[in-house]
TIKOLKOL-193806 format. One line per 10 residues: number of its first residue (from 1); their letters; for each residue y, z, x of N, C-alpha, C. Coordinates in Angstrom, 1 decimal. Each point is the difference from the previous one (the first is absolute). Layout:
NUM> a> Y:Z:X:Y:Z:X:Y:Z:X ~ ... $
# end
This chain:
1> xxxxxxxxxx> 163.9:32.4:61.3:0.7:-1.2:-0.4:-0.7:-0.6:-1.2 ~ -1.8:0.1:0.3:-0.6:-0.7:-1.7:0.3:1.0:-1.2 ~ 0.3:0.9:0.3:0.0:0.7:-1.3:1.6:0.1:-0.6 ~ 0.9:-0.5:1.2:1.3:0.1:-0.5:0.1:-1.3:-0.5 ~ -0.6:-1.5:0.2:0.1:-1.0:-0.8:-1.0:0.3:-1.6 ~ -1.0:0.8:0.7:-0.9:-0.2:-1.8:0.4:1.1:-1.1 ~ 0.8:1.0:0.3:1.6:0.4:-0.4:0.6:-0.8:-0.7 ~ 1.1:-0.7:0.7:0.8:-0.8:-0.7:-0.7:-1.3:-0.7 ~ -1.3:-0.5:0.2:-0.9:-0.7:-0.6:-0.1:0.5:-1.7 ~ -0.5:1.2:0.2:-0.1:0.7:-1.2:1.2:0.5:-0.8 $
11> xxxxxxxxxx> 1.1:-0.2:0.9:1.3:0.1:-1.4:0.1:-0.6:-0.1 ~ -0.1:-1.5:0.5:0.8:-1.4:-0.8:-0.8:0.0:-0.8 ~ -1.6:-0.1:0.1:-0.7:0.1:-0.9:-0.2:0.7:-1.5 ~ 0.7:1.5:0.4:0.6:0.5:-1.4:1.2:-0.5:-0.6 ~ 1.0:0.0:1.0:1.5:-0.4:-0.6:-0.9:-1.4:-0.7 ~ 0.0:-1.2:0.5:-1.0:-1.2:-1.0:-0.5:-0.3:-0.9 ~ -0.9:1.3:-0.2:-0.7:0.1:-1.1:0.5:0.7:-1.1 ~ 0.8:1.0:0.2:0.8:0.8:-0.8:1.4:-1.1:-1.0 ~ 0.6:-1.2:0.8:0.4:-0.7:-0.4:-0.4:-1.3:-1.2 ~ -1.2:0.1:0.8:-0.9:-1.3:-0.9:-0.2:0.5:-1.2 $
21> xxxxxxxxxx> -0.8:1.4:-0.1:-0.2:1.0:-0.8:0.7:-0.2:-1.3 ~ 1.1:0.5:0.6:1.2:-0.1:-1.4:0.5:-0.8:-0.4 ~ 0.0:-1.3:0.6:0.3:-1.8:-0.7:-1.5:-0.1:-1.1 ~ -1.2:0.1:0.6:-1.4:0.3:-0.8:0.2:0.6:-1.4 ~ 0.5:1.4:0.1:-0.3:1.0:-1.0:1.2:-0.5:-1.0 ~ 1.5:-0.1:0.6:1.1:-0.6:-0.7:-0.2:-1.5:-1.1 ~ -0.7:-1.0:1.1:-0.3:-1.0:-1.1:-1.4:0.5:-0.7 ~ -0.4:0.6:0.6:-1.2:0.0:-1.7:0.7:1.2:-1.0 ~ 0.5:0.6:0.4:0.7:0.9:-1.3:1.1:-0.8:-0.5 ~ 0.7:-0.5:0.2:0.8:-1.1:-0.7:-0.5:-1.4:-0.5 $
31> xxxxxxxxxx> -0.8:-0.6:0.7:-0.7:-1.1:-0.6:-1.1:0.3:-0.9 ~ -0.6:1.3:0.0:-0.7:0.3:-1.5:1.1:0.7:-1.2 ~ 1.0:0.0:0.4:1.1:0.9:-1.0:0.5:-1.4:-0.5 ~ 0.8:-0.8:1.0:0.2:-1.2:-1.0:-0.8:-0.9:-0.8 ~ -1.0:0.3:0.6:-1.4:-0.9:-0.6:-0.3:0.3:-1.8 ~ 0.2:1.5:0.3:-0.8:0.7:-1.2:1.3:-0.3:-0.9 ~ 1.1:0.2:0.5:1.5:0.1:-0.8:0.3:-1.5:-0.6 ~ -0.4:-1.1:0.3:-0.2:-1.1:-0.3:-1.1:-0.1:-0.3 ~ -1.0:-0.1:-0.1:-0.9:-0.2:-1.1:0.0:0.7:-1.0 ~ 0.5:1.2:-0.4:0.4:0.6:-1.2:0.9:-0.6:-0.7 $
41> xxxxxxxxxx> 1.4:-0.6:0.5:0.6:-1.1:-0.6:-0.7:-1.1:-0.3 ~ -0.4:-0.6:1.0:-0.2:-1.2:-0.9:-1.5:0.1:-1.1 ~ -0.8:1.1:0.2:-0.8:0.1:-1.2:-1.6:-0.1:0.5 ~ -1.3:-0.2:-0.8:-0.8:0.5:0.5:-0.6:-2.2:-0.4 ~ 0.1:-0.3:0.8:-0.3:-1.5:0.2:-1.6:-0.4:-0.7 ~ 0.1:-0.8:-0.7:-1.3:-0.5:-1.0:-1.1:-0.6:0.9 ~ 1.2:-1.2:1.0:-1.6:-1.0:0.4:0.2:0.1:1.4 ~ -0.6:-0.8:1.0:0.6:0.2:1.4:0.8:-1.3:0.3 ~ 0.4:-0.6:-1.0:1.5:-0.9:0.5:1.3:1.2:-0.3 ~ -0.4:0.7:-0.9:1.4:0.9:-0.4:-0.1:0.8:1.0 $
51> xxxxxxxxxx> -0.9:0.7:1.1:-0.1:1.2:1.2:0.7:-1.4:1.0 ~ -0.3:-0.8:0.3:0.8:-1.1:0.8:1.6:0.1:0.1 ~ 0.0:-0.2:-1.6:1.4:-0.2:-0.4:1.2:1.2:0.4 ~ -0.9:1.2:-0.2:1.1:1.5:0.3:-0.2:-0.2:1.0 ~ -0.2:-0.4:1.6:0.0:-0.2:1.3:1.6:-0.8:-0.1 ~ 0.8:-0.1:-0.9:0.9:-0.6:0.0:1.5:0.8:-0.3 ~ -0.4:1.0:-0.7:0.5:0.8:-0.4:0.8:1.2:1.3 ~ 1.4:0.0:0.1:0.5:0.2:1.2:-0.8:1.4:0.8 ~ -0.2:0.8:-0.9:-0.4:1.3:0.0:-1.4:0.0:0.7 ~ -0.9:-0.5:-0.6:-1.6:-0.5:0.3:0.3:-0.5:1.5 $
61> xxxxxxxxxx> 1.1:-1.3:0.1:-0.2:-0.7:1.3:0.3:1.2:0.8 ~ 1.0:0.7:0.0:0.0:0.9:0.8:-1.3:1.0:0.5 ~ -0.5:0.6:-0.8:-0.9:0.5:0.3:-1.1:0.0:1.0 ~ -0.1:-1.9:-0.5:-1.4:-0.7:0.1:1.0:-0.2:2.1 ~ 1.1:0.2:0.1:0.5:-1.1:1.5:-0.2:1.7:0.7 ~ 0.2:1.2:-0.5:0.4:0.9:0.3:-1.8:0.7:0.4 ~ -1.1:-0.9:-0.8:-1.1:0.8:0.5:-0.7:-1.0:1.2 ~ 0.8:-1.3:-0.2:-0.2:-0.6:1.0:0.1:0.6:1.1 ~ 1.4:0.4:0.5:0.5:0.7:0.9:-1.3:1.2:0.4 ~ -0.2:0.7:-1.1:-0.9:0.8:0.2:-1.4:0.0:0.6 $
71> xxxxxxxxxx> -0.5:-0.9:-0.4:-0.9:-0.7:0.8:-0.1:-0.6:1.1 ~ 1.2:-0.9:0.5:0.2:0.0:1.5:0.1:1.2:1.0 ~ 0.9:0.9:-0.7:0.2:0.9:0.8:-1.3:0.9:0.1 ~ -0.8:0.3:-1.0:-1.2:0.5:0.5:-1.3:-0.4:0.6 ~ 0.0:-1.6:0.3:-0.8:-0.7:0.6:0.8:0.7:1.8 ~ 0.8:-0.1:-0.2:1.2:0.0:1.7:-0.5:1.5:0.1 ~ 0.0:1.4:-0.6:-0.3:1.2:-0.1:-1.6:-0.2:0.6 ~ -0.9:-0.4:-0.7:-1.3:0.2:0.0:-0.6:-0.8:1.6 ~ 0.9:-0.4:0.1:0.1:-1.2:1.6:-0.2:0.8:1.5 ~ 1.0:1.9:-0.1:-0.2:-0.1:1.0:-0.3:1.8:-0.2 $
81> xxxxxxxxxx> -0.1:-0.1:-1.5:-0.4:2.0:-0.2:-1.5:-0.3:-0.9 ~ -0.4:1.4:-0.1:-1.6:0.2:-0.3:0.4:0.0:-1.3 ~ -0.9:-0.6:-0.7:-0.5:-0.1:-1.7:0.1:1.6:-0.5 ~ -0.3:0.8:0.7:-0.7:1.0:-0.6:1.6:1.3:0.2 ~ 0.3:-0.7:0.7:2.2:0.4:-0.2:0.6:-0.9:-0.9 ~ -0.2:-1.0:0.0:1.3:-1.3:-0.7:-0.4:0.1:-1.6 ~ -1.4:0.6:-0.3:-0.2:0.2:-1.7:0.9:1.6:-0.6 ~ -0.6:0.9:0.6:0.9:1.1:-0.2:1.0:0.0:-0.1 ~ 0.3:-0.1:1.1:1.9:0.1:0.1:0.7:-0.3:-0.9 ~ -0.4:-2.1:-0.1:0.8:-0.8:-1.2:-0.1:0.6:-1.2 $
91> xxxxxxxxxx> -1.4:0.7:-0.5:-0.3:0.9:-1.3:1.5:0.6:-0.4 ~ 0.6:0.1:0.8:2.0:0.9:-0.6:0.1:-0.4:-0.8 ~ -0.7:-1.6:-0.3:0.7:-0.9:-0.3:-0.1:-0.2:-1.6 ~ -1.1:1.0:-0.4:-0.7:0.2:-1.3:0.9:1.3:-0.3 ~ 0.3:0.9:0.8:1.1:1.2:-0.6:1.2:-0.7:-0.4 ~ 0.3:-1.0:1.0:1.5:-0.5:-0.3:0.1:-0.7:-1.5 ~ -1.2:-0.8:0.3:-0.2:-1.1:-1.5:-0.1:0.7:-1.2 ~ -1.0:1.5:-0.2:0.7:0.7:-1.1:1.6:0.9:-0.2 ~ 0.1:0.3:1.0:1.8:0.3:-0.2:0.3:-0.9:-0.6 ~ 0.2:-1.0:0.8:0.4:-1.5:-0.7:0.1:-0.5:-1.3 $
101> xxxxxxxxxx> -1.9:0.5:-0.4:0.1:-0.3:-1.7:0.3:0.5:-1.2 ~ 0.6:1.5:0.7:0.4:0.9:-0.3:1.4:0.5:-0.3 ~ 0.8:-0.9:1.1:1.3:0.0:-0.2:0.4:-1.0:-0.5 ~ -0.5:-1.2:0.0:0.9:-1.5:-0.1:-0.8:-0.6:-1.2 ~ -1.4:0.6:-0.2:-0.9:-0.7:-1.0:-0.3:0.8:-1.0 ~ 0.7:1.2:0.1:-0.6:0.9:-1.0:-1.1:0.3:-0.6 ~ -1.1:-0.2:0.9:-1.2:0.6:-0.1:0.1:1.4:-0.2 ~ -1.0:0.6:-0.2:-0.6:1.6:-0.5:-1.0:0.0:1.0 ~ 0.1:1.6:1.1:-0.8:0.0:0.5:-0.7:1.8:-0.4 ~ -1.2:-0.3:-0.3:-0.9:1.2:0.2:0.2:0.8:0.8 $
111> xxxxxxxxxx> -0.5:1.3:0.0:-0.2:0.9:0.9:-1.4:-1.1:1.0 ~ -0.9:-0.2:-1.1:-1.1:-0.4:1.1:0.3:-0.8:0.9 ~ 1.2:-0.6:-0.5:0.1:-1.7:0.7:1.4:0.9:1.6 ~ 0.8:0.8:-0.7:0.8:0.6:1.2:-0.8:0.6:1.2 ~ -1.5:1.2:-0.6:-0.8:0.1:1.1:-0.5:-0.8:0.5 ~ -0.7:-1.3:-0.4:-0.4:-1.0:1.0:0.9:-0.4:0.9 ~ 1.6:0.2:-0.5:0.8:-0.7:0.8:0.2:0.9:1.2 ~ 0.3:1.4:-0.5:0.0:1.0:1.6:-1.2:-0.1:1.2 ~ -1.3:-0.3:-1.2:-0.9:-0.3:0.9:0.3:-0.9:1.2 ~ 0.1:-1.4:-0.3:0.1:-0.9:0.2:1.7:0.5:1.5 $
121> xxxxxxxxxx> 0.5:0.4:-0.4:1.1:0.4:0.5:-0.4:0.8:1.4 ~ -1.0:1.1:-0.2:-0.1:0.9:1.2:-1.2:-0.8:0.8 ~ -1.0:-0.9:-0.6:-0.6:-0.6:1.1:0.8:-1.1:0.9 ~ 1.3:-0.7:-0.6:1.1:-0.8:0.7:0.1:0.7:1.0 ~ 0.5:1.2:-0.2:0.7:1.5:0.7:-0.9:0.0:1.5 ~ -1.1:0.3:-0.3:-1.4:0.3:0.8:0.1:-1.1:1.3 ~ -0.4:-1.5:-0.4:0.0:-1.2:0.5:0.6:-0.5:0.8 ~ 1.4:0.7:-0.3:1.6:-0.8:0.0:0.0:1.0:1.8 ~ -0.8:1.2:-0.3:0.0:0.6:1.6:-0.8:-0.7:0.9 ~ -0.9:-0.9:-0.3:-1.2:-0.5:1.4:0.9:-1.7:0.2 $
131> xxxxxxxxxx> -0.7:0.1:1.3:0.4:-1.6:0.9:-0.2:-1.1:-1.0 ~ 0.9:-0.9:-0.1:-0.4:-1.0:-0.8:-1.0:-0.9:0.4 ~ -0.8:0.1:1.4:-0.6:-0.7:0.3:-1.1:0.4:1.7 ~ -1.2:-0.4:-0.5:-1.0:1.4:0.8:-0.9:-1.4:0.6 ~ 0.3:-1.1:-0.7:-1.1:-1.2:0.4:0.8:-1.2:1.1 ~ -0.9:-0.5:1.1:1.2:-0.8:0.5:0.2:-0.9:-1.0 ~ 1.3:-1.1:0.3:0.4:-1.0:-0.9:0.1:-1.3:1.3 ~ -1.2:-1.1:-0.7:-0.8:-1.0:1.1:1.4:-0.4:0.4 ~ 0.3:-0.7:0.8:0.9:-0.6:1.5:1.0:0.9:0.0 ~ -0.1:1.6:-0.1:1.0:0.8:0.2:-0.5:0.3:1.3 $
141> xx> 1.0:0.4:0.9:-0.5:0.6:2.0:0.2:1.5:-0.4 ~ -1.6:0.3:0.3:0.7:1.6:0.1:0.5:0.7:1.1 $
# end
């Protein structure tokens, strides 16, 4: 019977984290894409009242509400999975961001900069197979 609850313990646990996961990696690839995509409009700002002022700029706000998001949702991630899973994994999140700047920002990407990115890609790969979480998490009942 304990192993048939710590079973289904450990899928909600994945299904959970696999969800949080992708709200995480989605707003930080989007909220650094609109970020970058708006501050290339509005320009490369002189003083720090003008870096203030592009916080105003529809594009920037987005970004800036969108990594908000991103940061809640990885404070909520890091809450109830191991550091040493929740860095990896999100890492996608650096593949996606150059696709990203690649398709929508027309960046130029290197060969060197593509193999870092496979790199970076097969240790997601690696990661994305272990428990998200090996440490208890305090007022959890095991």
């Amino acid at each position: 019977m304990e192993a048939a609850a710590l079973a289904e313990r450990t899928a909600r646990l994945r299904v959970k984290t696999a969800a949080v996961t992708v709200v995480v990696i989605l707003s930080n690839v989007l909220g650094n894409l609109m970020l970058a995509g708006g501050m290339r409009r509005v320009g490369s700002p002189e003083t720090p009242l003008a870096y203030v002022e592009s916080l105003f700029d529809p594009q920037v706000a987005l970004g800036v509400a969108l990594l908000i998001v991103w940061m809640l949702s990885h404070m909520v991630l890091l809450s109830w999975a191991d550091l040493s899973y929740v860095l990896p994994v999100t890492s996608v999140g650096y593949v996606l961001a150059a696709l990203a700047g690649y398709w929508f920002l027309g960046e130029q990407i290197s060969v060197a900069r593509w193999m870092g990115i496979g790199l970076i890609a097969g240790g997601v790969s690696l990661v994305a197979r272990t428990p998200p979480a090996t440490a208890p998490v305090p007022g959890e009942r095991s």
